[in-house]
C-alpha positions as CSV (number, residue, x, y, z in Angstrom):
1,X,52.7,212.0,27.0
2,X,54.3,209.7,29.7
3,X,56.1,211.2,32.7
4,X,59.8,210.7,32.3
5,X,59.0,212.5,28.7
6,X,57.3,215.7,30.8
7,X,60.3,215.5,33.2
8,X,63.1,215.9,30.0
9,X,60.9,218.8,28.7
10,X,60.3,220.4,31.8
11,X,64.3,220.3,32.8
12,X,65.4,220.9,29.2
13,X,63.5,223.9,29.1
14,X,64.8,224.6,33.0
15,X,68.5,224.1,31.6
16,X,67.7,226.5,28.2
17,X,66.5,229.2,30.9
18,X,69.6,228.7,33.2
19,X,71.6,228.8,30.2
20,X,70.0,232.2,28.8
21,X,70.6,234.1,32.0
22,X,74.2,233.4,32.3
23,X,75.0,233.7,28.6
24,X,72.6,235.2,26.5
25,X,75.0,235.3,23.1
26,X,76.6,231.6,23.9
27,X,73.0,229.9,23.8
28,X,71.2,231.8,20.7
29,X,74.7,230.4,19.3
30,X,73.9,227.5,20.4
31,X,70.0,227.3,19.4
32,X,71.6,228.6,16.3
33,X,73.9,225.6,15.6
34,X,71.2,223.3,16.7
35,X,69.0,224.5,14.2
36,X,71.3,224.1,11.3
37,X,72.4,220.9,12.0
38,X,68.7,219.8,12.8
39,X,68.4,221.1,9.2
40,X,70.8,218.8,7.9
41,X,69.4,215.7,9.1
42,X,65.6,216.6,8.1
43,X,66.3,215.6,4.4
44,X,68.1,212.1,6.1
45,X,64.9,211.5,8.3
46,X,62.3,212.0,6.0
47,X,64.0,209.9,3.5
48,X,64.5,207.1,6.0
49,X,60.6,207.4,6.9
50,X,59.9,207.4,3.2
51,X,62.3,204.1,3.0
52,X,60.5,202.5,5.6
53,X,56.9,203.1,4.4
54,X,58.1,201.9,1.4
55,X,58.9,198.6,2.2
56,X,56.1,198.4,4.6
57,X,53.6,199.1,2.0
58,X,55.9,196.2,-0.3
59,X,56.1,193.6,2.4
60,X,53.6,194.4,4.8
61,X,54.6,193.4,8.7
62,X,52.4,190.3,8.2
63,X,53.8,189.1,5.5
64,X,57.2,189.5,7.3
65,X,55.7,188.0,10.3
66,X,54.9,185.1,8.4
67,X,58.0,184.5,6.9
68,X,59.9,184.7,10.0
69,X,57.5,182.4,11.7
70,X,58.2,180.0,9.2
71,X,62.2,179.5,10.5
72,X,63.3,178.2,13.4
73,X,63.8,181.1,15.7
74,X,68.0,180.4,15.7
75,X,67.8,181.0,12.0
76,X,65.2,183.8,12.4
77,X,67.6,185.3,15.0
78,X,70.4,185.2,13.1
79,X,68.6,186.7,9.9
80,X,67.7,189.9,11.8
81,X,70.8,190.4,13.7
82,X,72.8,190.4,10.3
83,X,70.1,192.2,8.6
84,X,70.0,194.9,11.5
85,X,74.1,194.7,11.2
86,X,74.0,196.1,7.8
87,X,71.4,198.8,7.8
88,X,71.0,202.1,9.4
89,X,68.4,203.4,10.7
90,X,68.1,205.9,13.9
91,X,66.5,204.1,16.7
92,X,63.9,206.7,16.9
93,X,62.6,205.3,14.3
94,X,64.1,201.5,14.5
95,X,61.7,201.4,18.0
96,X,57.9,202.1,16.2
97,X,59.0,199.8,13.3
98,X,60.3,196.7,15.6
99,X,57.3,197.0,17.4
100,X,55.0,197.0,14.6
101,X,56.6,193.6,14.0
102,X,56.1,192.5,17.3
103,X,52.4,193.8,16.5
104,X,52.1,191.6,13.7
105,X,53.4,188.6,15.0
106,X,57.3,188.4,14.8
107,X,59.2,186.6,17.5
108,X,60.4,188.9,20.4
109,X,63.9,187.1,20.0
110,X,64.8,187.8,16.2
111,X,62.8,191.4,16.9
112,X,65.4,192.3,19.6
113,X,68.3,190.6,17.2
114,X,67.5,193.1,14.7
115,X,66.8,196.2,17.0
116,X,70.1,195.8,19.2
117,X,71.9,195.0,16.1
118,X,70.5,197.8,14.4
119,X,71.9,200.4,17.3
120,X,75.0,198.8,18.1
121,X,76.8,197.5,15.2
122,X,77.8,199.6,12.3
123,X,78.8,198.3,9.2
124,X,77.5,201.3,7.2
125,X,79.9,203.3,9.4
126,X,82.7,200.6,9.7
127,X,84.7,203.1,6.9
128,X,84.5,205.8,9.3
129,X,85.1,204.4,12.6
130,X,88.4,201.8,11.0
131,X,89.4,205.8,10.0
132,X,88.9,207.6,13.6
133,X,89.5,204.2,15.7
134,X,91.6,202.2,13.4
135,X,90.7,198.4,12.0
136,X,91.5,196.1,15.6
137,X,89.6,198.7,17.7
138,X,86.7,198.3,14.8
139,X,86.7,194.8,14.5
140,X,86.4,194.1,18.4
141,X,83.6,196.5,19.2
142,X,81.7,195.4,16.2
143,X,82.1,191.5,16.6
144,X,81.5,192.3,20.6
145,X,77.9,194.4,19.8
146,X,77.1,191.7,17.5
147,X,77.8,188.7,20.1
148,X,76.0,190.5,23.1
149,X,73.2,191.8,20.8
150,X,72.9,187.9,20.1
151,X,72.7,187.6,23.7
152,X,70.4,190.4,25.0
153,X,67.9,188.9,22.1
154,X,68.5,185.6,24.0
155,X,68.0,187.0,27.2
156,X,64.9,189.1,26.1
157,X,63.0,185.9,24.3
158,X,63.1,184.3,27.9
159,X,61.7,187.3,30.0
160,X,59.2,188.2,27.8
């Protein structure tokens, strides 16, 4: 285990104290709530995982690799970031996967294409967010995430 992730345990766990002395009632409410909606998004997680190791086991990274290699990287780059555009996946688990790309040979620039896409545009969630937000507030911040996450993969391919 890294450092930063010993430094979020240690002051979680200082917070969770803190919080038990001054309100005992508010945080088992709290650890309570937690735990039930932590119980609602097992099923999604594991399904997800399951999802993933499927289509790993289908088209293993090298294979995917290869294919990818085989565009030019402007094609390749665009392929991922629409591909990452449309799925959802939680980042905990889009991070291990991208990198197992990476691993087996996939450009950095398409990689990050489909990893910042992945996190910052929605289209699975475009139904909900046109609801809460409204369609022009929808549009921009999608077609924005989608143009800087374009850029960030451009960025990226030339620092790495």
């Amino acid at each position: 285990m890294d450092i930063f992730t010993m430094v979020i345990w240690v002051l979680t766990l200082a917070f969770l104290v803190i919080s038990f002395i001054k309100d005992k009632e508010k945080t088992k409410k709290a650890l309570k709530m937690a735990l039930g909606m932590g119980k609602g998004m097992v099923i999604s997680i594991i399904s997800i995982i399951l999802a993933i190791g499927l289509v790993l086991t289908l088209l293993p990274p090298e294979q995917i690799a290869e294919f990818v290699s085989r565009q030019s990287v402007l094609l390749a780059t665009t392929i991922a970031a629409l591909f990452g555009a449309i799925t959802l996946v939680p980042a905990f688990i889009a991070f291990p996967f991208v990198g197992t790309l990476v691993d087996a040979g996939v450009s950095v620039v398409p990689a990050v294409a489909f990893l910042t896409t992945l996190t910052m545009v929605g289209m699975v969630t475009f139904p909900l967010e046109k609801r809460e937000f409204g369609l022009k507030f929808t549009l921009v911040r999608n077609g924005l995430s989608f143009v800087f996450a374009i850029i960030i993969a451009l960025v990226m391919g030339v620092m790495v």
